[in-house]
C-alpha positions as CSV (number, residue, x, y, z in Angstrom):
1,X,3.8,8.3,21.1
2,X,0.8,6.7,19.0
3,X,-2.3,5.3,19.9
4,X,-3.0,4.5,23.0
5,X,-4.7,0.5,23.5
6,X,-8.6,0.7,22.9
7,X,-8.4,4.5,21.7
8,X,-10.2,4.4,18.5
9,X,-10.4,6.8,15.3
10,X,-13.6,8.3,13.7
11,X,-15.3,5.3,11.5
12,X,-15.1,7.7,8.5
13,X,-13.6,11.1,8.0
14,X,-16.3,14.0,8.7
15,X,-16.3,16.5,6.0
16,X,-16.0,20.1,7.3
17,X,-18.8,21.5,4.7
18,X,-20.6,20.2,1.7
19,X,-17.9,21.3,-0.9
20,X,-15.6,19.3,1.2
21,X,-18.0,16.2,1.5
22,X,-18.1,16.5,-2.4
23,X,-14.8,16.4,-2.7
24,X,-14.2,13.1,-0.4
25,X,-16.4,11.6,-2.0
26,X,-14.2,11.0,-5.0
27,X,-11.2,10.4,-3.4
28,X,-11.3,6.5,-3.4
29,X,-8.5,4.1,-4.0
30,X,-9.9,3.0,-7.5
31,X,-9.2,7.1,-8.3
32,X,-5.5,7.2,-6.7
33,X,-4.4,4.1,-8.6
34,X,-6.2,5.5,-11.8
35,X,-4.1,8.7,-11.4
36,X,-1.3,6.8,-9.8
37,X,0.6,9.7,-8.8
38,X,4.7,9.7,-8.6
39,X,4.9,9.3,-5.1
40,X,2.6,6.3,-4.9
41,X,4.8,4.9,-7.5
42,X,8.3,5.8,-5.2
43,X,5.9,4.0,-1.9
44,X,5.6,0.7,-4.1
45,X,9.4,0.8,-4.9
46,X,10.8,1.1,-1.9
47,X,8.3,-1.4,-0.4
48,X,9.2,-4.2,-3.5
49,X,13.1,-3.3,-2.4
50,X,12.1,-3.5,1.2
51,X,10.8,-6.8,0.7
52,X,13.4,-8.1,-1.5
53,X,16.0,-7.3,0.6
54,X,13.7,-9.1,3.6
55,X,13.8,-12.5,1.4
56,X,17.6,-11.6,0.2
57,X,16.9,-11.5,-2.9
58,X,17.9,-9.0,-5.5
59,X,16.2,-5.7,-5.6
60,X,15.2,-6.2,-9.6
61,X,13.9,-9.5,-9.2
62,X,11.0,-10.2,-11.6
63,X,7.5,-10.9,-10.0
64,X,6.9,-13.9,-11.7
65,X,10.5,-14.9,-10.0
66,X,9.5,-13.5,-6.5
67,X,6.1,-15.4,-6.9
68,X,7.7,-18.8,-7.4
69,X,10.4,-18.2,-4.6
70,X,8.1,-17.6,-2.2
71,X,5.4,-20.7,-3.3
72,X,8.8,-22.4,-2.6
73,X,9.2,-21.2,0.5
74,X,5.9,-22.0,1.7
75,X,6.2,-25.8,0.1
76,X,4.6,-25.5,-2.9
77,X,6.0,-27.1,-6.1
């Protein structure tokens, strides 16, 4: 199951045709997050909760509060 050591995947995806190379050619991150469909949003959820639960910390804790925990954690002030 998965890769296997040293197998490697295509530098880039190949586009099939040149509608298709057209149409990669705007799907970039900048464009996702721009459009920031629903299921992007439910991936960044359940990773915040994910890491929450990691630290033990409650699943609506505040980023500013997270932020400071972990500077805490890692000695800072």
């Amino acid at each position: 199951m998965g890769r296997r050591a040293g197998s490697r995947l295509p530098e880039r995806p190949i586009p099939r045709d040149e509608e298709a190379a057209k149409a990669l050619k705007k799907r970039t991150l900048t464009n996702l997050y721009n459009a920031r469909p629903q299921w992007l949003d439910d991936a960044h959820a359940a990773l915040d909760a994910a890491v929450a639960s990691a630290y033990g910390w409650r699943p609506d804790i505040a980023d500013e509060d997270a932020l400071r925990a972990l500077l805490a954690l890692n000695g800072g002030n």
